[in-house]
Each structure stands twice: as structure tokens, then as C-alpha cells.
N, C-alpha and C positions, 0 to 999 in steps of 0.2 A: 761353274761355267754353264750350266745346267738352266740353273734359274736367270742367269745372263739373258739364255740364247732365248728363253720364252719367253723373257719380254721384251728383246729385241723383235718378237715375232708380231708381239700381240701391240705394237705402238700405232696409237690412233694415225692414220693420217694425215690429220691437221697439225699436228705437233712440230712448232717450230723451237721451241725456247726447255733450256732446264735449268730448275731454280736445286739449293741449297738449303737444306734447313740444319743449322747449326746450333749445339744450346749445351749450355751450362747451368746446371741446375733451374730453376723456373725462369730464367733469362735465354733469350737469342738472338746470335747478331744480325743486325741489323745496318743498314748503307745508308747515308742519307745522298741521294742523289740531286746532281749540277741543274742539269736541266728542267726536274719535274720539282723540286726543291721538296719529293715527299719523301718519304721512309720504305724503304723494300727489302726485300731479303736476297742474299746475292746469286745471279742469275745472269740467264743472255739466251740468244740465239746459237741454234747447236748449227756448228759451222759443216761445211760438205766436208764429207768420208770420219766425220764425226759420231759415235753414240752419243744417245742424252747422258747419261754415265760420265763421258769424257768431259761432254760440256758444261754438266754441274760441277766439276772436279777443276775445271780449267776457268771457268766465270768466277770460281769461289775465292781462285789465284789471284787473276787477275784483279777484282774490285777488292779483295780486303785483304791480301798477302796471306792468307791462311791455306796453308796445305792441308787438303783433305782427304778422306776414302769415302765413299759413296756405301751407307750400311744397306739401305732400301728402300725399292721404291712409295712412294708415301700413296700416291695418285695423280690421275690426270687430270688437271683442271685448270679450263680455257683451254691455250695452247702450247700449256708448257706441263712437261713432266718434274714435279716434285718428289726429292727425293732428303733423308734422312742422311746427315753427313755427321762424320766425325777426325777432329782435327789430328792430324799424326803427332802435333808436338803441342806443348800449353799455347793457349791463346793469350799474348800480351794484352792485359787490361788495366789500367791506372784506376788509381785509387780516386781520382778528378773526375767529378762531373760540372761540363760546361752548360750552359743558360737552360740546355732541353733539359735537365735534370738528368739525364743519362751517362753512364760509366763510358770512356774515352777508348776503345780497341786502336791498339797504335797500328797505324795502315800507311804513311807516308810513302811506301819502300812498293808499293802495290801498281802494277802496272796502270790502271786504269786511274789514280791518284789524281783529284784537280781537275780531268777531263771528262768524268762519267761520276764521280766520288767524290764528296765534299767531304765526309767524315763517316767512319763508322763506331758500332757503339753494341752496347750487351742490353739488349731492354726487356722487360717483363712487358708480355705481348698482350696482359691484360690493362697493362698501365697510355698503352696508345690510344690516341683517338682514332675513331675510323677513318675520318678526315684526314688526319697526318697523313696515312698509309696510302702505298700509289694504286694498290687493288683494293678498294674498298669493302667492296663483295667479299672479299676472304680475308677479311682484318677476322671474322668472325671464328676461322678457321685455324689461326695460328696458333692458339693454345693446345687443341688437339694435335695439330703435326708437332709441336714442341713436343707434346708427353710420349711420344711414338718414336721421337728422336733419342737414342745415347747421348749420355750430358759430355760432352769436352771437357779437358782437362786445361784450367786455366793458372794467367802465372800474373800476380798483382804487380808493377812498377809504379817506382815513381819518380826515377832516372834512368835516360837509356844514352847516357851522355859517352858509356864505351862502343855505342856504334855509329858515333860520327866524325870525323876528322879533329885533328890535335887543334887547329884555327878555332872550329865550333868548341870543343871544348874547353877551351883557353877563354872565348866570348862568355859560355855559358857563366862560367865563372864572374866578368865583370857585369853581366844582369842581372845575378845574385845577388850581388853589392850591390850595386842599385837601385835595387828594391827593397834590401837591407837597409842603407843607407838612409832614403830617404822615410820607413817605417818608423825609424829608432827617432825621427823628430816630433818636435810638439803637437799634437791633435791639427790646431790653428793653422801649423803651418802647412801640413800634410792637405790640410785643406784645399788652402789655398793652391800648394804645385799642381794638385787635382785639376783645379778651373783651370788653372794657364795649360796643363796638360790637355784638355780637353779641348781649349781654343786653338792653341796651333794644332791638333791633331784635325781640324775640318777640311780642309783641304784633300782631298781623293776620297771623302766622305759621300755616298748617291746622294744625301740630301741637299746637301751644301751645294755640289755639282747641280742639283737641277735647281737651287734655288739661285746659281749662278748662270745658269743658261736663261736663264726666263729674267733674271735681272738685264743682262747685257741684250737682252733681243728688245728689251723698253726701250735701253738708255742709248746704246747703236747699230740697233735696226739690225738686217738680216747679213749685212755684211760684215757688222761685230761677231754676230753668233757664226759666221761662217768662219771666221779667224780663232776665233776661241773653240770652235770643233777642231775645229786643224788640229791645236795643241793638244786639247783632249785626247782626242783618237792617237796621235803618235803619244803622247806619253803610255796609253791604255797599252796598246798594242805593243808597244815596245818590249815594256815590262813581262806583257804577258807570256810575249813569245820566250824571253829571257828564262823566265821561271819553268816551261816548262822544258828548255832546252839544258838548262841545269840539276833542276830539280832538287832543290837545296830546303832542306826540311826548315820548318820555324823552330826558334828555340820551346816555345807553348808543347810541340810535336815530341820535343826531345824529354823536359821535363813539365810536363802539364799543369803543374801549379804554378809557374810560371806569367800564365794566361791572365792577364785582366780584362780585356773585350774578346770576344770570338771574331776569330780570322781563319780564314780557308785557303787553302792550294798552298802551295812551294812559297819561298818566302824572300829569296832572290831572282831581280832586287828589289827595293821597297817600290810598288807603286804607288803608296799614299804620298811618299819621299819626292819620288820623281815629278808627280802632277803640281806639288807645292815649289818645288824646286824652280821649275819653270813656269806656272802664276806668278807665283814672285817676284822672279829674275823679270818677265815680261811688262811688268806691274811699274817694277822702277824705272823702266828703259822708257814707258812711254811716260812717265811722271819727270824725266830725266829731259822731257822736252817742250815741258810745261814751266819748269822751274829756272831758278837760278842757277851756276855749278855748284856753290856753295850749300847750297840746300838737296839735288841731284847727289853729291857725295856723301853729306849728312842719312844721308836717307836711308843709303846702302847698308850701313851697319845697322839699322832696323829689321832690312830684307833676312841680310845675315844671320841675324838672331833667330827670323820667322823663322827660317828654312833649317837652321841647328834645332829650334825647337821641335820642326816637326820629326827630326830624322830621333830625335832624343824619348821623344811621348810616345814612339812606334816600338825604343828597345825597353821603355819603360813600359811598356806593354805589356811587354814579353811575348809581342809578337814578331818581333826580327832581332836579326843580328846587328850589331857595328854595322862589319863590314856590309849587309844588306843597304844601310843606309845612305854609308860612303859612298858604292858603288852610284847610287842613286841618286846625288846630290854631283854627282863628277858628271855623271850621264845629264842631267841635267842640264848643269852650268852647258857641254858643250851644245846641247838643244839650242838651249837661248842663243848662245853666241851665233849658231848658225843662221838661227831664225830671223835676228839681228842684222844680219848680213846681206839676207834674202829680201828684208824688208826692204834696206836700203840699195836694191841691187837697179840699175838702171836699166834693163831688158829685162821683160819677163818677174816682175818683183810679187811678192807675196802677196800683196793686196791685187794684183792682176792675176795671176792664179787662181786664188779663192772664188773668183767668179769665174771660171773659165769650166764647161763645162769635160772639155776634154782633160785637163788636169785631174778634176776628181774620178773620170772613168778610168785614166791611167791606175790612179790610187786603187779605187775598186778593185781592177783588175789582180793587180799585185795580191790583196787583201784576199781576194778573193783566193789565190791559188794556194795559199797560204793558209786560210781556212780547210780546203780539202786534204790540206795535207795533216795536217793538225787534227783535226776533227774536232777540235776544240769549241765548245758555246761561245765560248769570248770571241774568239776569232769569225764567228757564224752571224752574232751580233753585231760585231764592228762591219762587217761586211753588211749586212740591211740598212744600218746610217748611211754608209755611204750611197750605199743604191738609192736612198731616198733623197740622198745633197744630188747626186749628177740628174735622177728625174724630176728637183725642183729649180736647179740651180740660174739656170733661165728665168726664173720668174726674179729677180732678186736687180734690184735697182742698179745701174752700173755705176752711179753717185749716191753722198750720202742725201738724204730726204731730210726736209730743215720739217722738225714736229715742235708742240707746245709739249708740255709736260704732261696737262689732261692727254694726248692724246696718246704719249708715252703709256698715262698708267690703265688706260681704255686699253690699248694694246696686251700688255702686259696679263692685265684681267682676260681679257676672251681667251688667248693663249696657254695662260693657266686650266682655264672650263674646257679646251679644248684635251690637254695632254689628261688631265682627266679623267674625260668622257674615253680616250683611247687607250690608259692604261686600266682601266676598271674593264672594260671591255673585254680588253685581251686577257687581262688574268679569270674572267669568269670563264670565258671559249676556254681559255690553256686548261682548268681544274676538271673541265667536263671528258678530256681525252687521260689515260693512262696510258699512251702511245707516246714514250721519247720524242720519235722522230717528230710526230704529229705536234706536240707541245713545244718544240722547237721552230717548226714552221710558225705557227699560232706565235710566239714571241717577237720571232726574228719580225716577220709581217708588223707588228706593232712598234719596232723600231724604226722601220721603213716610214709608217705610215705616221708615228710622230715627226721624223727628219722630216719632211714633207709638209706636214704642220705647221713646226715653228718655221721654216725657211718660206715654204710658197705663201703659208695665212699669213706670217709678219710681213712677209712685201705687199700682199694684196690688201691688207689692213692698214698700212704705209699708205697706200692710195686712196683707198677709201674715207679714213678718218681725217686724214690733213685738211 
């Protein structure tokens, strides 16, 4: 208590933050964090009527579910007090390392889980790059606080399939078979499931998504991309808020070999599930008005298959459950249905909305309150699209603009250079801050300032080029 109270005495005044340094033989855990997307050690701001003590002991809780005691202080440096921890119980570490090359510390159960933590991990703090790490300056410093640090006593898994519900563990079992299953066939054929796995899994894929926003802003203009944000953003949001109102582990989470693409956050319900779900569903309904009925019905069991395949390539993953999928393909279908509805609604219809700029402030708003409550990056981001749809949403033609096709793929091009020039931008500002919050504004602002973008440059480019 003694050496407590003297450095309780002697804490610099600057001193907002207390980090964790935890390790296991020449390894220490490490976060990899939502928003800066680098590597840190776990930590935070020491809260009022707080010691740095409590708050490296309660950050260490919170981001990686590991209980700690605080052995001693290491040093002050910047404006956080680091300190030398060690865990009261083994630290759960799988014997799986995913794409970083690094050993998997199961953390799904950890307060901060999905909203501040994407995944933690045991790493040899010689094997990082500086770059990875979000304090640069002291990547240089983490082997010394390592050797100063008591090692933890750690405990290897590679099933933790008795701390999840009788449903999950009944699941776990039929994604075992199914990865069994499909292993125990011919080279060729395993092949081949691979590419078809691979093809329906693009939908809720970022690249596919922005190869699909920038297609549809050619082919119908800025009031296509305003209809196909719509569906975006609710299926985005939806899901997201779902996942973390549940907080339903992936099966990867439970048994990490599992895993064949890396996936992050809670895993109910599928949002790759749901975004496909409703392209799809949407996809037939307006092809359903182009066609024959005969052709119109034919079609459907195409959609069908798409939408099975993609809920199938998600547990063939091994990164959701069934029931993840399910949930997600029912949420769906009634998406569509509604949307359907609203399309066809005679006051006030979907296509009158979408240019309405009070409609999207309404949206915003919601979005917005719901971001604060969350504190969520996802919900932080969905909320700067929108800010950027109701500040462009005025510029956008209130009919469609009759274009040639050059002038479609003229468009399409500058808009491309454009998002570009604004995501290269923001990710150099974002790497230059190790400030959360700061790196969070710097993104969000980049959201903004694309929505803005494609919506005001495709309409002003509409007038221009034709």
C-alpha cells in the first residue's frame, strides 16, 4: 500500500490513459483495433475517481476478457502510465493462427468485442512491424517492457464448443460435416465448389459493393445509386445493430480451425446473407417487369439458389452458423417484400423518397442517435453517408437523364479517380494520427465526402457530359 500511495503521489499531471503489458514467454497480447485497424496493447483512459492501477486492470477486462493484477509500474510514457500485468487465470490461446500469422487469444465474451476490438492475439513484439503498431515510437520499446513483465500462465484450445449454447453446439457439429464432407471429395471437385463458393459469397464483399455502386451510378445515374444506398445502408445497419444487440460468437470464434476467410465482430445474423438476400430478391422484382411471367417465375429459382448459396459459402466458411443465415435470408425476403410495396405505394413511394431531402435527414437523424448510443464505428460511418446523401441530395435530377453509353463510361471513369483520390487521401490523414477519436473523424469525414461525390459529381457530370 506503501508503494501504491507513492505513486499515486508522484503521477505526472498529463496522465490521461493506462495501458497493460501482458506476456507469456517472449510473446504479449496484443488488440487489434476497429477503428485505427493497428495493433496495441490493451489500454484506455483512466476514468474519474479512477487510479491508473484500476484502469489498466479494468481496459485489460474490458478489450480482451482477461483478468488481471497489476505487478508494476513499468513507466510514463506520453500520457499514459504503463504497467506490468499478470493474468489471475491461463490466458485461452488456440493453437490457429489466422492470415497475420499470429496465435488467436479467444476474447469474443470481452466487453469491448466488435466495437473498439476486432481480434486479439499473443505476438512476439520483435516480429511486428512498426507500422502495424498504433504508437510507433514505442514499437521500439515493447520488448523491454515484455522482459520486465512476469510471463502468464497460458491454456492452448482448440474447442471451446462447452461455453456456447446446446443450438451452437448442435450447429458446430453440422459445420464439421461439412467441411468434412465436402474435403473427403475428389481434388477437381473440391475445386470447383471453391469457385462457385467464392462466386456467390461476393455479395456483402467491400469490393464487389463499391464495384457495384460505381457500376449502377453509369448505368442509372444518381437516383439508381440513391435507391441502391437505401438498401445498402438498411441491410448494413440492420445487421449491425442485430449483432451487437445479441452478441452471438461465430463458430471460427468457438473452434478456430474452423475459419477459412477471416471474419470479425458477432456473427448474428449474416450480413453478407442479408445484403445478397435483398440484391437478389430486388434484382428479380425489377427483371420481373421487364419479362414475360413465364420467364419472371423461371428466374426465381436461379435467385433461390443465389441466396442458398450465399447463406451456404458463409457456414462453409466457418464463419456463421445455419441459424445466422436463416435468420438473414427471412430478414431479408421481408426487406424486399416491404420495399416492394413502398415501391409500388401511390403517396409518398420509394422512388419519391429517395430524392426527398427530408426523408434522408429523418434517416440521419435516427442513425444518428443510434450511433451515440452504440458508439459503434459502423453506426458512426453509416451516419457520415448519410450526412453526405441529405447535403447532396438536392443536386440530383428529379427524372432520369436520357445519356449515350460513352457518356455513361466517361462518368463512371472520373468517379472512379474521384473516390480514389478521396480514399487514398483519408487513409494517409487517418495513419498520420494514433488518436481513435481523431482517426475516426478523418474516416467518417471521407464517407461524407465520397456520399457527396458520387451523388452531387454524378448529377453535375449528368449535365455536363450529355
Amino acid at each position: 500500500m506503501a508503494n501504491e500511495s507513492a505513486i499515486l503521489d508522484n503521477i505526472p499531471d498529463d496522465i490521461v490513459g493506462a495501458v497493460c503489458v501482458i506476456r507469456h514467454d517472449n510473446k504479449m497480447v496484443m488488440l487489434s483495433e476497429v477503428i485505427t485497424k493497428k495493433m496495441s496493447l490493451p489500454g484506455g483512459y483512466i476514468d474519474k475517481g479512477d487510479t491508473p492501477r484500476q484502469a489498466a486492470v479494468r481496459e485489460a477486462l474490458e478489450e480482451t476478457g482477461i483478468n488481471v493484477k497489476v505487478v508494476d509500474l513499468l513507466q510514463y510514457r506520453g500520457r499514459a502510465a504503463i504497467f506490468s500485468c499478470v493474468a489471475d487465470s491461463p490466458i485461452l490461446v488456440s493453437s490457429f493462427e489466422d492470415k497475420t500469422g499470429y496465435p488467436i487469444v479467444a476474447s469474443w465474451f470481452a466487453k469491448h468485442y466488435a466495437t473498439e476490438v476486432r481480434r486479439v492475439y499473443l505476438i512476439d513484439p520483435n516480429s511486428i512491424d512498426p507500422q502495424e503498431y498504433r504508437y510507433r515510437k514505442d514499437a521500439l520499446l515493447l520488448a523491454d517492457w515484455m522482459a520486465k513483465t512476469p510471463s502468464s500462465d497460458i491454456e492452448i484450445y482448440s474447442d471451446l464448443s462447452g461455453q456456447v449454447n446446446s443450438l451452437h453446439r448442435l450447429e458446430l457439429e453440422w459445420v464439421i460435416q461439412l467441411q468434412q464432407a465436402v474435403r473427403s471429395w475428389p481434388e477437381n471437385y473440391q475445386t470447383v465448389f471453391d469457385g462457385i463458393m467464392a462466386v456467390v459469397n461476393l455479395p456483402g464483399e467491400p469490393l464487389f459493393i463499391a464495384f457495384l455502386v460505381i457500376v449502377v451510378t453509369g448505368l442509372y445515374g444518381p437516383i439508381g445509386l440513391l435507391q441502391l444506398t437505401f438498401v445498402l445502408l438498411l441491410a448494413t445497419f440492420t445487421s449491425g445493430l442485430i449483432k451487437l444487440g445479441v452478441a452471438s460468437p461465430r463458430p471460427s470464434d468457438i473452434i478456430p480451425e474452423l475459419q477459412q476467410i477471416n471474419a470479425y465482430g458477432f456473427g448474428f445474423p449474416s450480413g453478407h446473407t442479408l445484403i445478397a438476400t435483398m440484391l437478389w430478391g430486388l434484382c428479380w422484382y425489377a427483371l420481373g417487369k421487364r419479362v414475360s411471367k413465364v420467364v419472371k417465375w423461371l428466374s426465381l429459382s436461379l435467385v433461390l439458389v443465389l441466396i442458398v448459396g450465399q447463406a451456404v459459402a458463409r457456414v462453409w466458411y466457418g464463419v456463421h452458423f445455419f441459424s445466422d443465415t436463416l435468420a438473414s435470408v427471412l430478414l431479408g425476403l421481408i426487406f424486399v417484400a416491404a420495399l416492394i410495396v413502398w415501391h409500388s405505394a401511390s403517396r409518398f413511394s420509394l422512388q419519391e423518397a429517395i430524392i426527398n431531402r427530408w426523408f434522408w435527414l429523418s434517416v440521419t437523424l435516427v442513425v444518428g442517435i443510434v450511433a451515440g448510443l452504440s458508439l459503434a464505428p459502423l453506426h458512426t460511418y453509416i451516419f457520415a453517408i448519410l450526412l453526405g446523401v441529405v447535403l447532396s441530395v438536392e443536386a440530383v435530377p428529379k427524372s432520369v437523364v436520357a445519356t449515350t453509353d460513352m457518356v455513361r463510361l466517361k462518368m463512371v471513369g472520373i468517379i472512379l479517380v474521384g473516390l480514389v483520390v478521396i480514399g487514398t487521401s483519408v487513409e494517409l490523414l487517418a495513419d498520420l494520427s494514433s488518436v481513435s477519436l481523431v482517426v475516426l473523424v478523418i474516416r467518417g469525414t471521407g464517407w461524407t465526402l465520397g456520399a457527396i461525390w458520387l451523388i452531387a459529381g454524378s448529377s453535375s457530370l449528368l449535365k455536363r457530359l450529355k
